[in-house]
C-alpha positions as CSV (number, residue, x, y, z in Angstrom):
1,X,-10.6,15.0,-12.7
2,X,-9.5,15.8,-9.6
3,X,-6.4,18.7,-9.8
4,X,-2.9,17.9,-8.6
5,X,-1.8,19.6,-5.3
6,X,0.7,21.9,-7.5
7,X,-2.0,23.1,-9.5
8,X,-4.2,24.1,-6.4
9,X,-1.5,26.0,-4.7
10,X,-0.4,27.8,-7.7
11,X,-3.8,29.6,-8.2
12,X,-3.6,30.9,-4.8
13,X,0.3,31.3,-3.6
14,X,3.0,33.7,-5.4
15,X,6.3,35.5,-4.0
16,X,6.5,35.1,-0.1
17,X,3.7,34.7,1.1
18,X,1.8,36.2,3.8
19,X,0.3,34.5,7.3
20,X,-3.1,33.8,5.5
21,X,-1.7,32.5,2.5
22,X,0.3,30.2,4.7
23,X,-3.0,28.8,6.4
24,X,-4.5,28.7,3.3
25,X,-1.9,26.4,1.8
26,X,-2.3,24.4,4.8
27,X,-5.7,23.7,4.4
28,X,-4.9,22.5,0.8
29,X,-2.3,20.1,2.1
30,X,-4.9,18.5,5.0
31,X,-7.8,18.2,1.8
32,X,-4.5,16.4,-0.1
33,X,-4.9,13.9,2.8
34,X,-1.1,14.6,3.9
35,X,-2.8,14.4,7.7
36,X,-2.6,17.2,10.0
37,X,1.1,16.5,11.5
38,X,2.5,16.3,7.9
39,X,0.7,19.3,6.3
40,X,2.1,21.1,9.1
41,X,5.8,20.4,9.0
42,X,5.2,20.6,5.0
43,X,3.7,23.8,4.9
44,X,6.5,25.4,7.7
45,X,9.3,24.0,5.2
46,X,7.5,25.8,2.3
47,X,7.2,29.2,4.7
48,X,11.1,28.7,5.2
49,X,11.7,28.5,1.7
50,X,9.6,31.4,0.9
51,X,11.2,34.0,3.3
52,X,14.6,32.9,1.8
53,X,13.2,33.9,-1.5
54,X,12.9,30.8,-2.9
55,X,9.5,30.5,-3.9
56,X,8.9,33.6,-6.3
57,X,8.2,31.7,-9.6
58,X,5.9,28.7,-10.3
59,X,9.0,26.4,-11.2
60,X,10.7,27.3,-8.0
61,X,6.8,26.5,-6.4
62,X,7.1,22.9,-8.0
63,X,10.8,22.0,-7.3
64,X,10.5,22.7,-3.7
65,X,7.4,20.6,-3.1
66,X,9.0,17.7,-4.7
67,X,12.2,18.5,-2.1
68,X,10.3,18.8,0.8
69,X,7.7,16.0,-0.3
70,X,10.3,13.4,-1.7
71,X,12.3,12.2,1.9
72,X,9.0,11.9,3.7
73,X,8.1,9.0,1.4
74,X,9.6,6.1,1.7
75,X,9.7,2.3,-1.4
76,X,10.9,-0.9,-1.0
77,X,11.9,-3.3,-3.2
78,X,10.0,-6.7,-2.2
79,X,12.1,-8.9,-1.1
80,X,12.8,-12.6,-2.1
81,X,14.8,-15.6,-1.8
82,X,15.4,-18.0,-4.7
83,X,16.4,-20.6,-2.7
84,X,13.8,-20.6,-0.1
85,X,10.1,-20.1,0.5
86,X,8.6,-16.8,0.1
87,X,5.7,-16.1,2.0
88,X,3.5,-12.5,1.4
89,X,0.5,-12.2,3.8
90,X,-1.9,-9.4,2.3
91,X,-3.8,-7.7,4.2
92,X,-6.5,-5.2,4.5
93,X,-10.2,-4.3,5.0
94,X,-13.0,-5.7,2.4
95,X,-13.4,-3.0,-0.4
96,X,-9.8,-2.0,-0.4
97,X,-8.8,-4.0,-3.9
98,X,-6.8,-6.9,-1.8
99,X,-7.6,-9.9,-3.6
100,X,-7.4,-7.8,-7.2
101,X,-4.0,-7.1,-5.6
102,X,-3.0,-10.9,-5.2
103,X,-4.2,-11.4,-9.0
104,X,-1.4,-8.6,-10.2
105,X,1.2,-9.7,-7.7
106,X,1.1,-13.7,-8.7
107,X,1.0,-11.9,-12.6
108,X,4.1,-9.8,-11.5
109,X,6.0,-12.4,-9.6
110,X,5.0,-15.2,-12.9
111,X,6.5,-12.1,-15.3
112,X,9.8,-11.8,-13.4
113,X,10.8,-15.0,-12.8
114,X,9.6,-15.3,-8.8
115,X,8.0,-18.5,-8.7
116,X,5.9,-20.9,-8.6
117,X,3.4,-19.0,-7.3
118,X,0.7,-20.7,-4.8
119,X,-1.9,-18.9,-3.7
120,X,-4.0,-19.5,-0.5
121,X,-7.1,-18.9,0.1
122,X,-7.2,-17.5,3.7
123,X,-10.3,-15.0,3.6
124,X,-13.0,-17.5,4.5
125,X,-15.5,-15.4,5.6
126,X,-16.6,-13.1,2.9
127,X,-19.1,-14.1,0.5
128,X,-17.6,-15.4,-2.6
129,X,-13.8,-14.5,-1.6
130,X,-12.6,-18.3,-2.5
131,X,-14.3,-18.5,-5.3
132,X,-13.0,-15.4,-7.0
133,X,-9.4,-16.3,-5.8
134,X,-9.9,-19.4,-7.6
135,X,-11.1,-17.6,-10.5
136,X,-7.8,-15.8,-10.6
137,X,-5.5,-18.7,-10.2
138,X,-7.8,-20.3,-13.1
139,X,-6.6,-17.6,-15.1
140,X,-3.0,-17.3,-14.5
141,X,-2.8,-21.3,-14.0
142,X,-1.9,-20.9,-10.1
143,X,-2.5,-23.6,-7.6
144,X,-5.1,-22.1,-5.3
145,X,-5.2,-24.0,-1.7
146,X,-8.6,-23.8,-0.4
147,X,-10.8,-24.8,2.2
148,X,-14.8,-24.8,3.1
149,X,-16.9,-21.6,3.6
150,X,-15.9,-20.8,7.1
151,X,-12.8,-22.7,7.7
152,X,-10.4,-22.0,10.6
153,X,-7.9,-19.5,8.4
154,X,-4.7,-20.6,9.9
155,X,-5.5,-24.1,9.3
156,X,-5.6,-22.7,5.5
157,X,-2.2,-20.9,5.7
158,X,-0.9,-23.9,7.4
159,X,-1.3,-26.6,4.6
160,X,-0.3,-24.1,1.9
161,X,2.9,-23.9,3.6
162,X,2.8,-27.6,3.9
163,X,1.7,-28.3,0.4
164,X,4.3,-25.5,-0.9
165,X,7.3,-26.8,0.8
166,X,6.4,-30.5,-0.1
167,X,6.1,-29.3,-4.1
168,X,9.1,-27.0,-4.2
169,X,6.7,-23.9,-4.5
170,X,8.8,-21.0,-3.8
171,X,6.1,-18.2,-3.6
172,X,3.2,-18.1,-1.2
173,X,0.6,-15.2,-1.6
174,X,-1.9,-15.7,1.2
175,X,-5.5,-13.9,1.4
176,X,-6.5,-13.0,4.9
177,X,-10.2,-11.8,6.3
178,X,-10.5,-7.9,5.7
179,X,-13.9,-7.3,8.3
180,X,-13.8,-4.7,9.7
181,X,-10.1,-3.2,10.9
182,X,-11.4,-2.4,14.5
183,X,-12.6,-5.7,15.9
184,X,-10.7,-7.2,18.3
185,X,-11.3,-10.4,16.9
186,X,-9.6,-10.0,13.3
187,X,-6.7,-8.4,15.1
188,X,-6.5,-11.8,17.2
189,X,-7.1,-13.7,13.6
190,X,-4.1,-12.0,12.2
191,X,-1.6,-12.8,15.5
192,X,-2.5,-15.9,15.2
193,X,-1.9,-16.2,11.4
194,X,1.4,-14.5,12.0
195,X,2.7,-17.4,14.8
196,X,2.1,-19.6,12.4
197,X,4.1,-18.3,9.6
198,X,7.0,-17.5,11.6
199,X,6.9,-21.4,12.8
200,X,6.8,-22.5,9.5
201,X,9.0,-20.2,7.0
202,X,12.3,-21.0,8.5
203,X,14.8,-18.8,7.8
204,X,12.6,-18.1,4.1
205,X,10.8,-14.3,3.5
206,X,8.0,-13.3,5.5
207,X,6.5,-10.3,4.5
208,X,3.2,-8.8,5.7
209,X,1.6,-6.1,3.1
210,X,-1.0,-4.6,3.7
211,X,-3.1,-3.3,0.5
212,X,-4.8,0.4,1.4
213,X,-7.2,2.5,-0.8
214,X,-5.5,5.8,-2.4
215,X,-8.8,7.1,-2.2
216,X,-10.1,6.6,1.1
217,X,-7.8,9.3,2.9
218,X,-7.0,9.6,6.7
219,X,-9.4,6.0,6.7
220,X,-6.3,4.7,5.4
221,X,-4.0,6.1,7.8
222,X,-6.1,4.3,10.5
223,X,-6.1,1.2,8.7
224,X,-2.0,1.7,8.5
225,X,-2.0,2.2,12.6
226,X,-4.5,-0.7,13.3
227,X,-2.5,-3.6,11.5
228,X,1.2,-2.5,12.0
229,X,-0.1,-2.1,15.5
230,X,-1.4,-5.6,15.5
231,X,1.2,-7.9,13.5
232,X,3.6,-5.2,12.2
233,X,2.8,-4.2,8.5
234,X,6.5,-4.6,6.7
235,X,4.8,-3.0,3.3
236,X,2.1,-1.8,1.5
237,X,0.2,-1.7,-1.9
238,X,-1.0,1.4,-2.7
239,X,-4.5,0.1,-4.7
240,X,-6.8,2.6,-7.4
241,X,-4.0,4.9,-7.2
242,X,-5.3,6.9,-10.9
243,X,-2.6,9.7,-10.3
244,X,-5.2,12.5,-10.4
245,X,-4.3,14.3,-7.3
246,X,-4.8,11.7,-4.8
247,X,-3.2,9.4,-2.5
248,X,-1.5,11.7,-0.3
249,X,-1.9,9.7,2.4
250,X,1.0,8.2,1.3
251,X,3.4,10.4,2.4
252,X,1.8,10.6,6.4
253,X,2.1,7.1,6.1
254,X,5.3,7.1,5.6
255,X,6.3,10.0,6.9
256,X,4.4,9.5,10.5
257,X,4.4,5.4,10.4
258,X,7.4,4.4,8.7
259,X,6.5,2.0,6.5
260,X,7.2,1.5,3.0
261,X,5.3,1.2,-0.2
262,X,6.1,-1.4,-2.2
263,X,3.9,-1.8,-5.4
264,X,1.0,0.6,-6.6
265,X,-2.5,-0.6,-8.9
266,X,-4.1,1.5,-11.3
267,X,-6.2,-0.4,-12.6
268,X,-8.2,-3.6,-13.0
269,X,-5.6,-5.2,-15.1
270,X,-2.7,-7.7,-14.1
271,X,-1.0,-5.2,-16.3
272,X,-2.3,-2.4,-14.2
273,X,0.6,-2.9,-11.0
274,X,4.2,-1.6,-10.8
275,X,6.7,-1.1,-8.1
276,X,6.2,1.9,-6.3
277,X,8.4,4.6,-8.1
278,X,8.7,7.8,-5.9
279,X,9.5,10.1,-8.9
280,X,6.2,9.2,-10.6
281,X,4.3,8.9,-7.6
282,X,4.9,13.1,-6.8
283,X,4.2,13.6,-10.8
284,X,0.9,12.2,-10.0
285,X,0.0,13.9,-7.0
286,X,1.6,17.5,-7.5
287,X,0.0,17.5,-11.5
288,X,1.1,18.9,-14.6
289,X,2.4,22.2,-15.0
C-alpha cells in the first residue's frame, strides 16, 4: 500500500528545515500529484510555518498540512429540486469508472429519497456501454432510455427528457461518450448535449459532473481543464479513491480550477459512494500517524 503524504515527509523533515529539505519536500508534494503550482505554494506555506517554529514535532508536522491543505479543496452538496426535473450529465473519458459511477449515484439518490430515477443511455459509441447501463437499471429497477448502437446522443438525451417530464420522473442521470478527451469532435458532442439540456430543463437542476480517476494523476488535471473548458464542469466524482495516499490531484483541482467535488467511489459497490467529506478525504491522503 501506497504510504500517505504525512508519513513520507515525516521520515525525511524535522525542526526547521533547511533549503534541501524544503526541495525535497517539494518533490514529495509533485509525486503526491498536488501539480507543480500547488506543491509550490504548499511547500512555501510549510517553510513559513517552519521558520516561525511551528513545525518542530510530528503532531505540529500533521496539523499544519491539514491547515494549509484543507481551504485549497473545495465539496458541494449536489444540488436538487423536489419539485422539478433534475438533470446530472456525467462525464468523463472511457476507463475512468463513469458508468459504475451512475450505478451508485441512481443507488444514492433511490436511498435518499431523490427520485424516480431515469437513466439515459447517452454513450452510444463504446462497445457494450448500453447494455451494461441496462444491466444496472435491471438491478436497481431504473427505467433506462435507450437507443441503437450508434445513435445520434442528443437525440437520446432529448427523449429522456421528454419521456421524464411526461412520467413525472424527477431525476435524470445521463451517460455521455468518454473517447478520448482531446478530440475536437467529443468536445462539439458535449456543446451540443449541453444546448439541449438547457432548452429543455426549464428553470429545473442542470448539473454537469464529471467522474475523474484518483489514480491517474496530473492526466486527471487535464481531463478537469478539457471539459470545464468545453461545457463548464459544475462538479466532480472523485472514482477508485482507496485512501492509500492518492488522489491528490484533488486539491490542484480545486485549488488551480475551482471546481468542487461532490461524491467519491471506493469501490465496486452501490454501497461503495459517499459525499465527498473533506475531513476524511486529508485522513486518507496525509495517513496514519
Amino acid at each position: 500500500m501506497k504510504k500517505g503524504l504525512f508519513q513520507q515527509l515525516r521520515e525525511r523533515f524535522f525542526g526547521p528545515g533547511n533549503q534541501a529539505e524544503f526541495e525535497e519536500i517539494e518533490d514529495l508534494l509533485l509525486e503526491a500529484d498536488l501539480g507543480y503550482k500547488t506543491a509550490k505554494a504548499v511547500c512555501e506555506s510549510l517553510r513559513d510555518l517552519a521558520k516561525k517554529g511551528k513545525l518542530k514535532t510530528r503532531e505540529q508536522l500533521r496539523g499544519a498540512l491539514k491547515e494549509v491543505l484543507r481551504p485549497l479543496l473545495k465539496s458541494m452538496v449536489l444540488p436538487y429540486r423536489p419539485d422539478g426535473l433534475n438533470l446530472y450529465l456525467l462525464l468523463g473519458v472511457n476507463g475512468v469508472g463513469k458508468t459504475t459511477s451512475i450505478a451508485k449515484l441512481a443507488a444514492w439518490m433511490k436511498a435518499n429519497d431523490r427520485g424516480p430515477v431515469l437513466l439515459a443511455a447517452g454513450d452510444t459509441f463504446r462497445a457494450a456501454a448500453i447494455e451494461q447501463l441496462q444491466l444496472h437499471g435491471d438491478r436497481q429497477n431504473v427505467r433506462v432510455v435507450a437507443q441503437a448502437h450508434g445513435s445520434d446522443p442528443g437525440a437520446v438525451l432529448f427523449d429522456a427528457l421528454s419521456s421524464a417530464q411526461a412520467r413525472g420522473e424527477k431525476v435524470i442521470l445521463a451517460d455521455t461518450a468518454g473517447r478520448m478527451h482531446n478530440k475536437i469532435n467529443l468536445v462539439k458532442e458535449l456543446q451540443k448535449l449541453d444546448k439541449i439540456a438547457v432548452s429543455k430543463v426549464n428553470g429545473g437542476i442542470y448539473q454537469k459532473i464529471l467522474v475523474l480517476d484518483a489514480t491517474t494523476g496530473q492526466n486527471a488535471f487535464q481531463q478537469a481543464q478539457v471539459f470545464h473548458q468545453a461545457v463548464g464542469v459544475d462538479g466532480i466524482i472523485l472514482s477508485k479513491y482507496d485512501s492509500s495516499g492518492r488522489g491528490g490531484i484533488a486539491v490542484a483541482i480545486s485549488s488551480e480550477l475551482g471546481l468542487p467535488f461532490l461524491f467519491f467511489g471506493t469501490g465496486e459497490k452501490p454501497a461503495d459512494f459517499a459525499p465527498f467529506d473533506i475531513e476524511q478525504f486529508l485522513e486518507g491522503l496525509l495517513g496514519s500517524e
